[in-house]
C-alpha positions as CSV (number, residue, x, y, z in Angstrom):
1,X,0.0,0.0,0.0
2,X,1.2,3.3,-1.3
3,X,1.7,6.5,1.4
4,X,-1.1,8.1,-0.9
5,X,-3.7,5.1,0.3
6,X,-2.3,5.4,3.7
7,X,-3.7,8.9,3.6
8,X,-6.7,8.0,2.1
9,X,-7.2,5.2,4.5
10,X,-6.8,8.1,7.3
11,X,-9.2,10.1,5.5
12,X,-11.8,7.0,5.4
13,X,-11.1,6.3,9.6
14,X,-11.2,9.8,10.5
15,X,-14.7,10.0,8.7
16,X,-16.2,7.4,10.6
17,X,-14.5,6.2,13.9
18,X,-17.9,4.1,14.4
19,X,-17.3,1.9,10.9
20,X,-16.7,-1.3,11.4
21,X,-13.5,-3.3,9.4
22,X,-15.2,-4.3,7.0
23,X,-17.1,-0.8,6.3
24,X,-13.9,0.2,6.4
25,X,-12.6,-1.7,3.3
26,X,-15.9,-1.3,1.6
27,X,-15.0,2.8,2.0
28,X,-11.4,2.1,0.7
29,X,-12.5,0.1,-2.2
30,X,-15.0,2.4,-4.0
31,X,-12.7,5.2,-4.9
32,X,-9.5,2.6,-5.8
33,X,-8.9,0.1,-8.4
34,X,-6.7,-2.0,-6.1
35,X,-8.2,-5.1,-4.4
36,X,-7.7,-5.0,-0.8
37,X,-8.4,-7.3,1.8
38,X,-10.1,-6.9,5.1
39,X,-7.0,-8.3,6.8
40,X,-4.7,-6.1,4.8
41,X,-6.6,-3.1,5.7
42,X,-6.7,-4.3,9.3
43,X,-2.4,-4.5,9.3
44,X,-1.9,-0.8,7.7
45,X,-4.6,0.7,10.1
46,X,-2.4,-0.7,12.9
47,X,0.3,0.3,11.4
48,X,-0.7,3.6,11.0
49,X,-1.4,4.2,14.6
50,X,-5.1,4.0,15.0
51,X,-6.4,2.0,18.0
52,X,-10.0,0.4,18.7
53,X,-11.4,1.4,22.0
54,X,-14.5,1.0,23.4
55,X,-17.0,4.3,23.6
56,X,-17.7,5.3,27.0
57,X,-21.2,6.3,27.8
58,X,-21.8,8.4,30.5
59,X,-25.1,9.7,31.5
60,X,-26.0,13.3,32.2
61,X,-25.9,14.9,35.4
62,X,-29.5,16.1,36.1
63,X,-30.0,19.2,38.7
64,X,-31.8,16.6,41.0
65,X,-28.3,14.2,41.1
66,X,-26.4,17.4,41.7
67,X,-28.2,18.6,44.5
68,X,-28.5,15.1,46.3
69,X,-24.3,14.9,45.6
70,X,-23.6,18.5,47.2
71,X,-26.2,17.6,50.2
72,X,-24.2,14.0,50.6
73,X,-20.9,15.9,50.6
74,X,-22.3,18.5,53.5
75,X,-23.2,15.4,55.8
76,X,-19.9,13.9,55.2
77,X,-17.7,17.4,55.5
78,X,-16.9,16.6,59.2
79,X,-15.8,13.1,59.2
80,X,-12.5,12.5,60.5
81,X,-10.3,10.1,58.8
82,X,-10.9,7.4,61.3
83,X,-14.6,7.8,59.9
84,X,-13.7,7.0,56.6
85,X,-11.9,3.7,57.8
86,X,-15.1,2.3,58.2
87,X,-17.2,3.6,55.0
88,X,-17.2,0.8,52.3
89,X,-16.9,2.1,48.6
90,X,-18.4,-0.5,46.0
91,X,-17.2,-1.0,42.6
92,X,-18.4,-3.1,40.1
93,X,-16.0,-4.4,37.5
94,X,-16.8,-6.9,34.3
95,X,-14.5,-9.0,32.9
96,X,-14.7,-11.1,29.9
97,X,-12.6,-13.4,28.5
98,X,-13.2,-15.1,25.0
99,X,-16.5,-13.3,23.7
100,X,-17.7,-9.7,22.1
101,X,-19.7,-7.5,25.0
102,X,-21.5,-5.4,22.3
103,X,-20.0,-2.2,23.5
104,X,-19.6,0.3,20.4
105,X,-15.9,0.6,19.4
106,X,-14.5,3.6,17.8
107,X,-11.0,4.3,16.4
108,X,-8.9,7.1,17.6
């Protein structure tokens, strides 16, 4: 692949970071009269630097989940560190090994 379809394949990417692969070499092949395969396509947009990562979606703070936030802080302003020792913060991870999760992927 030429540096002028490396730039095009930029072009293609930057248009759509939500295109899939093979979007992606659908896109290239229109405008070209070279046959390209997913797989080669896959290896240059590596190459070129472009990474998949998955889209984060986070939801909107409303005026009603500020206030409560800002009134939770006030109760908790006095706390000593010793106080803290005994508050329990939950976090909730997923992990997957081996399988697609459906989260929308983008390119940057």
């Amino acid at each position: 692949m030429q540096e002028r379809d490396q730039r095009r394949l930029t072009r293609i990417i930057k248009r759509d970071k939500r295109a899939t692969l093979p979007e992606v070499a659908a896109n290239f092949k229109v405008g070209s009269s070279k046959s390209v395969t997913v797989r080669t396509i896959q290896r240059y947009i590596i190459d070129i630097g472009f990474r998949s990562r998955r889209l984060n979606h986070v939801p909107l703070l409303t005026a009603r989940h500020k206030a409560s936030r800002l009134a939770w802080a006030h109760q908790h302003r006095d706390w000593t560190v010793d106080d803290w020792k005994h508050f329990a913060w939950s976090y909730e991870s997923r992990f997957q090994l081996n399988q697609a999760d459906g989260q929308v992927r983008v390119t940057s």
